[in-house]
C-alpha positions as CSV (number, residue, x, y, z in Angstrom):
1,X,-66.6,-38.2,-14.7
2,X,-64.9,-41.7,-14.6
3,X,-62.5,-40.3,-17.7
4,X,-62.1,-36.7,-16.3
5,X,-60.6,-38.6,-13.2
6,X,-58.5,-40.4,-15.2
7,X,-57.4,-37.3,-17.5
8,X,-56.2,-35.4,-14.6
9,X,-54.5,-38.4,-12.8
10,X,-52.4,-38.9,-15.5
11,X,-51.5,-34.8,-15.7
12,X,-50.8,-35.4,-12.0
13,X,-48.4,-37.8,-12.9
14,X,-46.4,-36.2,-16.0
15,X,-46.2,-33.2,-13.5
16,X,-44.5,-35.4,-10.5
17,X,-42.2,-36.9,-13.2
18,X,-41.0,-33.6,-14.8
19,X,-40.6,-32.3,-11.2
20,X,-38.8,-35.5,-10.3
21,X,-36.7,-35.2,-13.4
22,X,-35.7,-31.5,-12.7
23,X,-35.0,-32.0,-9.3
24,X,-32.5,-34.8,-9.9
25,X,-31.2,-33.0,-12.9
26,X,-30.8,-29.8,-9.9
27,X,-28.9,-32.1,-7.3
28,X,-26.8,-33.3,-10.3
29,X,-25.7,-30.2,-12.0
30,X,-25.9,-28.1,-8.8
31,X,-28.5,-25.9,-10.1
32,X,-30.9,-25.2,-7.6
33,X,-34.9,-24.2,-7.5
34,X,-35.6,-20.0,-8.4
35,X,-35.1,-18.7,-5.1
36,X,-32.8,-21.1,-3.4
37,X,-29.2,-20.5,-2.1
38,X,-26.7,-22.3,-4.7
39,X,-24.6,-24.5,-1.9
40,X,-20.9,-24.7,-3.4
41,X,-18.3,-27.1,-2.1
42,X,-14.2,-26.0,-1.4
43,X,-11.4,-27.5,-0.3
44,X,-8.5,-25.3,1.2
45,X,-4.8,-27.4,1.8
46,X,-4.1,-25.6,5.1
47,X,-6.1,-25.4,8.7
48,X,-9.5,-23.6,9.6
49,X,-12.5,-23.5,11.5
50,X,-15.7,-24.9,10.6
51,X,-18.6,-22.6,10.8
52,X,-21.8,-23.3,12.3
53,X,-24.3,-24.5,9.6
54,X,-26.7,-21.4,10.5
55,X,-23.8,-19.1,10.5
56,X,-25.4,-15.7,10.8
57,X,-23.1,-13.4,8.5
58,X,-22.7,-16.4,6.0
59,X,-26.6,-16.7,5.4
60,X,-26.5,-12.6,4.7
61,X,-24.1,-13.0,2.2
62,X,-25.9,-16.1,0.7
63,X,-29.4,-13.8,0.8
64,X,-27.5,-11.0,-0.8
65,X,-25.2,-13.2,-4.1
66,X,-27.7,-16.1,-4.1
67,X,-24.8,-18.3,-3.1
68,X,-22.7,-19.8,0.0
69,X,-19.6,-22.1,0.2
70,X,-19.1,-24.9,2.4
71,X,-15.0,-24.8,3.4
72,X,-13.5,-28.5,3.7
73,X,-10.1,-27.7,5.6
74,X,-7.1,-29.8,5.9
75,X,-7.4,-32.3,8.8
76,X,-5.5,-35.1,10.3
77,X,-3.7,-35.8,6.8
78,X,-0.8,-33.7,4.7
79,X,-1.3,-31.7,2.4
80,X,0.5,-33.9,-0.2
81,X,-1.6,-36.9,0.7
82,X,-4.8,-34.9,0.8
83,X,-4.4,-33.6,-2.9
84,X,-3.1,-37.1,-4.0
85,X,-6.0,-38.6,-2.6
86,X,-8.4,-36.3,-4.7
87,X,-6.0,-36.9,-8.0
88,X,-6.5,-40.6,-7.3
89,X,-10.2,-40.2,-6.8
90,X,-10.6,-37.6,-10.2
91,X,-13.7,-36.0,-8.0
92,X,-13.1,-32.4,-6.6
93,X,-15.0,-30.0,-4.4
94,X,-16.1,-27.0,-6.9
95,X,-13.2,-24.4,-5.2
96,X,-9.2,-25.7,-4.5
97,X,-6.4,-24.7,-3.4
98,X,-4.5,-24.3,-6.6
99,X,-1.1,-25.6,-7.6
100,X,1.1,-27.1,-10.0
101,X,0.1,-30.8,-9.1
102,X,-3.6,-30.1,-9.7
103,X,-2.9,-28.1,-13.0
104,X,-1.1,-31.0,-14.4
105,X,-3.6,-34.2,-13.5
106,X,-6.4,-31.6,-15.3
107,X,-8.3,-30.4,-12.4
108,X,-7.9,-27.3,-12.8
109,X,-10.1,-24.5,-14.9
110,X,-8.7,-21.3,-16.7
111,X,-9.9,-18.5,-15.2
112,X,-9.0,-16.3,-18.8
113,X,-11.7,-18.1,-20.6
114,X,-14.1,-16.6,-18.1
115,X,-13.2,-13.5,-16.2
116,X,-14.6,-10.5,-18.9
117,X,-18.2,-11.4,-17.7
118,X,-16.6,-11.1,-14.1
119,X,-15.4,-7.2,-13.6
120,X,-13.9,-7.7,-9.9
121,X,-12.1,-11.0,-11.2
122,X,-10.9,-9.3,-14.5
123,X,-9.7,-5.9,-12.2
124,X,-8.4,-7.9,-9.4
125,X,-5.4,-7.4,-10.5
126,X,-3.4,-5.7,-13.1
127,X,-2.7,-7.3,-16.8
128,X,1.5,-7.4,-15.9
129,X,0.3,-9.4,-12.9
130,X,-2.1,-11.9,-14.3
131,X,0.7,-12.7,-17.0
132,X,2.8,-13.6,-13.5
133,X,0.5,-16.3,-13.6
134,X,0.2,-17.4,-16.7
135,X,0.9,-21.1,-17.3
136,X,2.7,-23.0,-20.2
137,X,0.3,-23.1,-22.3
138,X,-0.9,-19.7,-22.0
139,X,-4.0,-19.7,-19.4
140,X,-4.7,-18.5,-15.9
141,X,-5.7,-21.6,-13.3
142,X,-5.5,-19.6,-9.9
143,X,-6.5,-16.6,-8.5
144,X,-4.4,-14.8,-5.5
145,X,-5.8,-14.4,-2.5
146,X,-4.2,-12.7,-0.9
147,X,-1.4,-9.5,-0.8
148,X,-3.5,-7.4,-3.5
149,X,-3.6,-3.5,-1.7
150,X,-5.9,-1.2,-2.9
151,X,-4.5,2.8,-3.0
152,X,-3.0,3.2,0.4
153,X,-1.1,0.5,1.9
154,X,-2.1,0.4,6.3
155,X,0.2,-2.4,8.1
156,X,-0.3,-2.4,11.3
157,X,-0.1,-6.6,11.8
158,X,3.3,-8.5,10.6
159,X,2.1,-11.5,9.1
160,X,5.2,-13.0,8.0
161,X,7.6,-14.9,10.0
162,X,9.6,-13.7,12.8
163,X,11.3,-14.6,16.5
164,X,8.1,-14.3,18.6
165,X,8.1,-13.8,22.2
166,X,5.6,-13.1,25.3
167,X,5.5,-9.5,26.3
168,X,6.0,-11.1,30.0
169,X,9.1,-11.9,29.2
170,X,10.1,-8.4,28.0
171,X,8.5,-6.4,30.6
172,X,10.1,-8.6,33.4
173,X,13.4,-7.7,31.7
174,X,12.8,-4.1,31.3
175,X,11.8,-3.9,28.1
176,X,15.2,-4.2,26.9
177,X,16.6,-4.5,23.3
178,X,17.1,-7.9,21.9
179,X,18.6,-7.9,18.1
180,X,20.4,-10.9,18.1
181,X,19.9,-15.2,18.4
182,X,22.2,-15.2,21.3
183,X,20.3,-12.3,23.2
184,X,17.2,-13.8,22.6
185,X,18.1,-17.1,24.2
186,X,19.8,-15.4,26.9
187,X,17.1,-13.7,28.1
188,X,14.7,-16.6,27.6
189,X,17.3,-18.9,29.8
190,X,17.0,-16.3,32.5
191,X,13.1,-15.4,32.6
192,X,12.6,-19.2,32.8
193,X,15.4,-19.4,35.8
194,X,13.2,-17.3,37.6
195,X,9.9,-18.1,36.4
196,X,10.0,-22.1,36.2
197,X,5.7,-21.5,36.0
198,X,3.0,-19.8,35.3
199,X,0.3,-18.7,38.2
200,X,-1.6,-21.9,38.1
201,X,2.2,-23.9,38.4
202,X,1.6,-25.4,34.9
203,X,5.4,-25.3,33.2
204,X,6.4,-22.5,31.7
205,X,7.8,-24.0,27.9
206,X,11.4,-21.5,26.9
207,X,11.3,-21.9,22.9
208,X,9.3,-24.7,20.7
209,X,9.9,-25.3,17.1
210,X,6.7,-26.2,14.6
211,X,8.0,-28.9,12.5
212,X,5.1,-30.8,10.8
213,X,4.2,-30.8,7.4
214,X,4.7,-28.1,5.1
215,X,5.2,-26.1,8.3
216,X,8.6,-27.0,8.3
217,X,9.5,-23.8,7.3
218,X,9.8,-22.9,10.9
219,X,13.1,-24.6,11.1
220,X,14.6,-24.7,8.4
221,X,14.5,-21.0,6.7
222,X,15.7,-19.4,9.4
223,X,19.3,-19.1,8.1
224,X,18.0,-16.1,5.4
225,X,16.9,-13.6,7.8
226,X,18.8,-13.8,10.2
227,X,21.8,-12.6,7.5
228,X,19.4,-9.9,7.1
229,X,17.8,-11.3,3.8
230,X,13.8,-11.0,3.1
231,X,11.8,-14.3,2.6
232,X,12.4,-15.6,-0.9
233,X,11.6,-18.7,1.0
234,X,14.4,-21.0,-1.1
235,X,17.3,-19.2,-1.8
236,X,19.0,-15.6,-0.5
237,X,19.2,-13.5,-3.5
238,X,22.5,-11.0,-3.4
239,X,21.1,-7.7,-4.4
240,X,23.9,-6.1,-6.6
241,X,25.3,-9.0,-8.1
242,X,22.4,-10.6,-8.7
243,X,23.5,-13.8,-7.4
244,X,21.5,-17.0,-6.1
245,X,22.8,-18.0,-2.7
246,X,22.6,-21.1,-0.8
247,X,21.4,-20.6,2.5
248,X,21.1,-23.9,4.3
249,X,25.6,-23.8,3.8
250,X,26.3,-20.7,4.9
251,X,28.5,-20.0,8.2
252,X,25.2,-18.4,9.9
253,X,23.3,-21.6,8.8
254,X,26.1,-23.7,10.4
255,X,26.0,-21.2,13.2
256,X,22.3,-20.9,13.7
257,X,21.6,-24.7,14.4
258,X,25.0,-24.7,16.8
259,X,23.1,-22.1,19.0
260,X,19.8,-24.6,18.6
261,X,22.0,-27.7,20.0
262,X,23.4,-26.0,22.3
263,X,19.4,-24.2,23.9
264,X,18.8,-28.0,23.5
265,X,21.6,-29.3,25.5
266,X,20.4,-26.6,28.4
267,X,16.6,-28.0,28.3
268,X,15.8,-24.6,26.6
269,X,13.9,-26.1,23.2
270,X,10.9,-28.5,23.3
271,X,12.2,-32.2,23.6
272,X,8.8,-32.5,21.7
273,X,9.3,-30.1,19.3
274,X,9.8,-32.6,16.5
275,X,7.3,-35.1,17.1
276,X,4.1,-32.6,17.7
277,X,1.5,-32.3,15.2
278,X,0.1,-28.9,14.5
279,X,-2.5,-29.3,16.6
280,X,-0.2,-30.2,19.3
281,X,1.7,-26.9,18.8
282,X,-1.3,-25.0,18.8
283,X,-2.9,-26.7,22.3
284,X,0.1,-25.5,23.4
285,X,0.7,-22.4,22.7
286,X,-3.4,-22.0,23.7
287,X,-2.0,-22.6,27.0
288,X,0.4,-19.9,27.6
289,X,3.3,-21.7,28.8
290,X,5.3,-20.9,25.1
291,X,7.6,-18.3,25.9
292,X,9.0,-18.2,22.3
293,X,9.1,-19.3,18.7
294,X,9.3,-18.9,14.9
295,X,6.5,-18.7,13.2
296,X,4.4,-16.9,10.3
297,X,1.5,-14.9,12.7
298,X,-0.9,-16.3,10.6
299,X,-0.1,-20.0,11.5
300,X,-0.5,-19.2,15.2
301,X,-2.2,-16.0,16.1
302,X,-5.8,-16.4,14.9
303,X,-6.2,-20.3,16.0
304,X,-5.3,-19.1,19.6
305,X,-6.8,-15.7,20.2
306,X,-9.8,-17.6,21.2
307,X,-8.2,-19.1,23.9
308,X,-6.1,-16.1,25.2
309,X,-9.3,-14.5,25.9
310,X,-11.1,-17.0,27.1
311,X,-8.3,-17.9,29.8
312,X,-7.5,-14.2,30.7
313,X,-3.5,-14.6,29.0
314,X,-3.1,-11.1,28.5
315,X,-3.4,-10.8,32.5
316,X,-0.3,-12.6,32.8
317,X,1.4,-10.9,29.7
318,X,1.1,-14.3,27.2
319,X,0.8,-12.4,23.8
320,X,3.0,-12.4,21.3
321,X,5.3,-9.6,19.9
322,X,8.1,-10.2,17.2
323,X,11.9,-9.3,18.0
324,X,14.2,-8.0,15.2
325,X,16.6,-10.5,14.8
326,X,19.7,-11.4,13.5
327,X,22.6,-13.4,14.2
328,X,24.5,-10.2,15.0
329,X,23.9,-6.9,15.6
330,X,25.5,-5.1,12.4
331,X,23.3,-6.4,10.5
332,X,19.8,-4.7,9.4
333,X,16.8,-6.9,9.5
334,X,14.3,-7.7,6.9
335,X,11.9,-10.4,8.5
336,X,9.2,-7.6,6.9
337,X,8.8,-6.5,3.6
338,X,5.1,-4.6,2.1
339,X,2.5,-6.9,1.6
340,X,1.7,-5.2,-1.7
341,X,5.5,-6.3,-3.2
342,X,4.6,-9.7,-2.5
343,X,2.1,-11.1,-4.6
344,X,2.2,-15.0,-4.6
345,X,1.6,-16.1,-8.1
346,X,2.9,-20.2,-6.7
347,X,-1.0,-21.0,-6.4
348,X,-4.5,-19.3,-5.2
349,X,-8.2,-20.4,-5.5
350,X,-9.2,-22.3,-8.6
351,X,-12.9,-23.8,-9.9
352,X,-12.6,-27.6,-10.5
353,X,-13.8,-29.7,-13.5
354,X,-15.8,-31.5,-11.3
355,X,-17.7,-28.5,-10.8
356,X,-21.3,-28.4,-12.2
357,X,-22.0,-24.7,-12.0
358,X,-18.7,-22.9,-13.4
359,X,-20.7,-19.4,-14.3
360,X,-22.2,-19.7,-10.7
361,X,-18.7,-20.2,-9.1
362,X,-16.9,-17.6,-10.9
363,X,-20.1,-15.0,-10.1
364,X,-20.1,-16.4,-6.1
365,X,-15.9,-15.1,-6.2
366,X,-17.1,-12.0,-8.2
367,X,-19.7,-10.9,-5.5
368,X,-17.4,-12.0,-2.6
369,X,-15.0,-9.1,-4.2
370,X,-17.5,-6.5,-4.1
371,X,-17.7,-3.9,-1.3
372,X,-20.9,-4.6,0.3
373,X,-20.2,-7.7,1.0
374,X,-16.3,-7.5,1.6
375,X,-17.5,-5.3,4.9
376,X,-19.8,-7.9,5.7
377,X,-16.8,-10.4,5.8
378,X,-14.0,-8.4,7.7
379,X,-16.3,-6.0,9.2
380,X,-19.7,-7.8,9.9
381,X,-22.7,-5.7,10.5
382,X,-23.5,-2.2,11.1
383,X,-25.1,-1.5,13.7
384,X,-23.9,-5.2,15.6
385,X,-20.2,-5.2,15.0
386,X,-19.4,-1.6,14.0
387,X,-20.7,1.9,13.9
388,X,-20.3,4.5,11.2
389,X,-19.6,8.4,12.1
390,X,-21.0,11.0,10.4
391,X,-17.3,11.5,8.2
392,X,-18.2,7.7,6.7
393,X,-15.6,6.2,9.6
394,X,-15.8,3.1,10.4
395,X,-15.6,2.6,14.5
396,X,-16.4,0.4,17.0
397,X,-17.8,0.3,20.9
398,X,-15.8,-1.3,23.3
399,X,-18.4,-4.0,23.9
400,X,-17.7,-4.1,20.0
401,X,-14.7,-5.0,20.2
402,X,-14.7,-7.5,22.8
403,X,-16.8,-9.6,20.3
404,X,-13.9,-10.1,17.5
405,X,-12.7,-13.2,19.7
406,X,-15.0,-15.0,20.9
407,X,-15.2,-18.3,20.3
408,X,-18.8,-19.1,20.1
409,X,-19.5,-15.9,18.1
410,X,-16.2,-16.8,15.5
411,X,-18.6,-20.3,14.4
412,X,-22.0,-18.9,14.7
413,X,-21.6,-14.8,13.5
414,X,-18.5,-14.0,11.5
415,X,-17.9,-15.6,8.0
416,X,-14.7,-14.1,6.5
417,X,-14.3,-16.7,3.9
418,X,-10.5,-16.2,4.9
419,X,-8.8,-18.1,1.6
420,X,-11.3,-16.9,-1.0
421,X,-9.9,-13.4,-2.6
422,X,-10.3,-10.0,-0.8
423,X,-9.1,-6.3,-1.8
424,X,-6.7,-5.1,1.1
425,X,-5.6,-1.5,1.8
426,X,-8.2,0.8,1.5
427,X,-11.6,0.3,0.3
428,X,-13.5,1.8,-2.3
429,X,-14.7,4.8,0.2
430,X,-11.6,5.6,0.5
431,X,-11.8,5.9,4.0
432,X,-12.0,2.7,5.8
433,X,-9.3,0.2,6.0
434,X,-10.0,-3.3,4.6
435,X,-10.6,-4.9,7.3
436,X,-11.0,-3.7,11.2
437,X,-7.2,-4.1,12.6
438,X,-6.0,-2.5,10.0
439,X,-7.8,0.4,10.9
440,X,-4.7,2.4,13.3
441,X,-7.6,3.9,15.8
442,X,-9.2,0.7,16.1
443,X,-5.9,-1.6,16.4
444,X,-4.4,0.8,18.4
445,X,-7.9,0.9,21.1
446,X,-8.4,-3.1,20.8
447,X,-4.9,-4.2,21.6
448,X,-4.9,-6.4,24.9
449,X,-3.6,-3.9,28.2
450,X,-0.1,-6.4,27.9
451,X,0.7,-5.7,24.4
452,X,-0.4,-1.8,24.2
453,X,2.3,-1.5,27.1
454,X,5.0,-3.3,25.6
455,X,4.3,-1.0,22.1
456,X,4.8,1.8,24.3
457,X,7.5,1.2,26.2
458,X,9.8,0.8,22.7
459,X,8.1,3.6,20.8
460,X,6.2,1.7,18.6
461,X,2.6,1.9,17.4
462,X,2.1,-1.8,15.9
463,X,3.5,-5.2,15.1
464,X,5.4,-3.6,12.1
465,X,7.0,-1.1,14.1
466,X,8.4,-3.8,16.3
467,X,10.5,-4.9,13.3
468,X,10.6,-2.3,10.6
469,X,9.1,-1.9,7.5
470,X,11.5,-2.7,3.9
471,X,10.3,-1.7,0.3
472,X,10.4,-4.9,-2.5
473,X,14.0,-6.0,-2.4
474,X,14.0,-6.5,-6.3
475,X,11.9,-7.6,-9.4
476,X,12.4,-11.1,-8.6
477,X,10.9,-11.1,-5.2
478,X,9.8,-13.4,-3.9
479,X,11.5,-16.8,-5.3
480,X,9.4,-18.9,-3.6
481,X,6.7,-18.3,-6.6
482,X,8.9,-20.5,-8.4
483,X,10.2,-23.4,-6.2
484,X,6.7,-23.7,-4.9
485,X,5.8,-24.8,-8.7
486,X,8.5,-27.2,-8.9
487,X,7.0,-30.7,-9.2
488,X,8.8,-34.2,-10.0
489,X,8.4,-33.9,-13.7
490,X,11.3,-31.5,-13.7
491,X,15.2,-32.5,-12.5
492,X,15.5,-29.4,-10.4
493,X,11.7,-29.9,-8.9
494,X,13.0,-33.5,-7.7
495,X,16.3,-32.1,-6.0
496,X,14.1,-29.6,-4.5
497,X,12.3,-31.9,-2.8
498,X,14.8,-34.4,-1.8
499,X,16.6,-31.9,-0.6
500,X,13.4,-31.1,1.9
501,X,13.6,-34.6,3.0
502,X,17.0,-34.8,3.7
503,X,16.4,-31.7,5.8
504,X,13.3,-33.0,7.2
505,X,15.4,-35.8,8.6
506,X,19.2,-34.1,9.7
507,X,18.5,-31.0,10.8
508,X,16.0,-32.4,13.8
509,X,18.9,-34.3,14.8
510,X,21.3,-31.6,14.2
511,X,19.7,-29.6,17.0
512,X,19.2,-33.0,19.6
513,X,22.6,-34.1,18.4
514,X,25.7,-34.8,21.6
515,X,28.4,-34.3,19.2
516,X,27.5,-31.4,17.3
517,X,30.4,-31.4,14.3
518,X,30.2,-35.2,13.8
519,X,26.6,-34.9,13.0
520,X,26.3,-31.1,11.1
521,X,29.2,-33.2,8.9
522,X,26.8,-36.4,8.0
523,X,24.0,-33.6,7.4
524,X,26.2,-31.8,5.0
525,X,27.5,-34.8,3.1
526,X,23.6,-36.1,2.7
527,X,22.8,-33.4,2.0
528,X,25.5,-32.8,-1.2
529,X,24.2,-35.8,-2.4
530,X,21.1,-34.3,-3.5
531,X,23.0,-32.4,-6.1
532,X,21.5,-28.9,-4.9
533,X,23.6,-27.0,-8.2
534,X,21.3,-28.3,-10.1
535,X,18.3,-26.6,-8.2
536,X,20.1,-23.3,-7.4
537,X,21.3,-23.1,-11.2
538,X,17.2,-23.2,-11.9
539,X,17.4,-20.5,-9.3
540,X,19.8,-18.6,-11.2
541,X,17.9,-19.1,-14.5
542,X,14.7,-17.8,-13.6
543,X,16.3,-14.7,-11.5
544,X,17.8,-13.6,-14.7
545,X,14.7,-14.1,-16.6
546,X,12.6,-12.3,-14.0
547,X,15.5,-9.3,-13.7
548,X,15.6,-8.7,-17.5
């Protein structure tokens, strides 16, 4: 008995070891036990919202693909200092946000040596597209994410950048028709003259600018559109000549950031508009006391829906409609262009070399491209968050609806896995749009009382309408797929961003400044010294290349 005992003691052991062994070989490699949910890791260089760890719709998907992602979203720090930081370290999360920087410390995998054992990554896209995003040495590093349309194209949301303003402002006005800068201030500096506050006395804010970061963009590219340009994002491209264009030196630049001093000089702009962080911004805009501001709708809209329902805004008219701008009225506006005509090949989602489970990673984007679970991300579940009719429509009740912004149900029920890849336009049915407010019945039925007035009064059905809709200017839109690229190791990458800097630090006191000329004059001549030929002539290069 006395050896039998010891026989199977020392089985019991070798068995404990090899479990022991597998299980830190499993927490090592990632792999995990037959039957558990692989747990990836990804880091995304922009702002988000952290999900509750028993998110409802996120454990469906992870029961359905065998996998789930935990998102690690930019905080307190930059995004430059934030990718430094993991450069420095050489240890990244299994997903990134992909760019040049990343590519060239060796972060980054090529998606080509993988994507013919994944059919939704492989047909994401079309070949002539992928080679958009080919690198030097041949390979793919990044997927899009986003502006990929399947068949029919429904815009019903502008998601680009425009002048933004609360439909109170408009509807106390008439409704009237605002195309120009000037207009738009003027009726800003007289809604606030008679409206000083809100209806619980807090302040009412005239016009705020977003100025931190990368977000800078809400300053300083202004110039383009309002001469009636689309957003190449660096440069205005002239249309029949072909020709690169400066637009921070034009006489509507010059003009543009004469009109800012002089809002400034009447107390019409933020004083803090310079100094807040983009949490800052958001808090207040959350508040309702923004009349006005430029912005992309998808830096602002979706971090402050919560709170506009939550407080009632729309009661008071707080939402936000965009205003076709320009800096004078001959001039046709095109603050918005198809989302299909402007794929972003600059950077997407990429799988790391830190990575332990590359096949897993590539499979857990794969599955998140598929159908099934595309509804359960934009749509959630049937039954809970929408109803199907007996044509295969997608609908929802009006208690349905009201649960899109809630706050508590956006951490614990809804997983949208907003910066991984998704199919837009139409999906495979053939019926239902992508995603539920691109679906005209429902948009038009969920918009807040204040906004479905304000559409109304000007004729319009949607955000789009507000503005107008403008087919792809050219073959080289848009430009920013390049300058976004640009890194130090290049001459035309370094004037690039010293130029940024020197705009980062002049045009804030441009707007603030007493003596306007003096100080647009010290802007210029810093400005000059960059040497910005040398970046527009890389401009100029890589139009013609792209045009040929």
């Amino acid at each position: 008995m006395g050896k039998k005992v010891i026989a199977c003691l020392l089985v019991f052991c070798i068995v404990i070891v090899l479990f022991n062994m597998y299980i830190n070989k499993a927490a090592k490699e990632n792999i995990q036990p037959k039957g558990d949910i692989k747990v990836f890791t990804a880091f995304f260089d922009t702002s988000g919202q952290q999900l509750d760890s028993n998110n409802k719709i996120k454990k469906k998907i992870a029961e359905i693909t065998g996998a789930e992602c935990d998102e690690i979203w930019l905080g307190g720090s930059t995004r430059e200092s934030a990718i430094n930081d993991y450069i420095a370290d050489g240890e990244y999360p299994d997903f990134i946000s992909g760019c040049q920087e990343l590519l060239e410390a060796g972060a980054l995998l090529p998606v080509d040596m993988y994507w013919e054992d994944y059919p939704n990554i492989y047909n994401y896209i079309s070949q002539d597209e992928w080679d958009k995003l080919r690198q030097k040495d041949g390979h793919i590093y990044w997927i899009p994410q986003f502006g990929v349309v399947n068949g029919e194209e429904r815009e019903v949301i502008h998601q680009g950048e425009a002048f933004w303003i609360q439909t109170r402002v408009l509807k106390w006005a008439g409704y009237p028709e605002i195309r120009t800068v000037d207009e738009y201030f003027a009726l800003i500096g007289d809604y606030i003259e008679a409206n000083p506050v809100m209806e619980d006395g807090t302040s009412n804010i005239p016009f705020t600018v977003l100025c931190d970061d990368w977000r800078f963009f809400c300053l300083e590219n202004v110039p383009q559109f309002l001469d009636g340009y689309p957003n190449d994002g660096c440069c205005i491209i002239e249309p029949v000549k072909k020709k690169v264009i400066d637009y921070n030196t034009t006489p509507t630049a010059k003009k543009y950031f004469q009109i800012l001093n002089r809002e400034f000089k009447k107390g019409l702009i933020d004083p803090e508009s310079f100094t807040n962080t983009y949490e800052e911004y958001i808090v207040k805009l959350s508040t309702g006391a923004v009349l006005g501001m430029v912005d992309q709708w998808w830096d602002f809209a979706y971090d402050i829906n919560s709170s506009y329902e939550n407080l009632a805004l729309y009661t008071q008219g707080c939402n936000y409609v965009p205003l076709p701008i320009t800096i004078s009225r001959d001039i046709k506006n095109q603050w918005h262009v198809k989302r299909s005509n402007e794929l972003d090949v600059s950077g997407g989602i990429s799988v790391t070399i830190s990575c332990k489970d590359v096949k897993g990673a590539f499979q857990f984007i794969n599955d998140l491209l598929g159908q099934e679970i595309q509804d359960l991300r934009f749509w959630g579940i049937e039954g809970e968050d929408y109803e199907i009719d007996a044509n295969g429509l997608f609908y929802k009740t009006e208690s349905q609806n009201s649960r899109t912004n809630q706050p508590d149900l956006q951490k614990e029920h809804f997983c949208m896995y907003p910066y991984f890849p998704r199919k837009e336009g139409i999906s495979t049915d053939g019926i239902n749009a992508f995603s539920p407010e691109f679906q005209e019945d429902i948009f038009f039925d969920s918009l807040l009382p204040d906004v479905k007035d304000c559409f109304i009064a000007y004729g319009c059905k949607n955000y789009v309408d507000m503005l107008g809709n403008n087919e792809r200017p050219g073959k080289w839109y848009p430009m920013h797929s390049y300058s976004s690229n640009l890194t130090y190791l290049t001459q035309a990458g370094r004037v690039w961003k010293n130029m940024g800097e020197v705009k980062r630090k002049w045009l804030p006191l441009v707007v603030m400044a007493d003596d306007f000329e003096k100080v647009w004059r010290s802007y210029m001549k810093a400005y000059k010294k960059c040497k910005p030929e040398i970046f527009f002539k890389s401009l100029q290069d890589e139009l013609n290349r792209r045009i040929k």
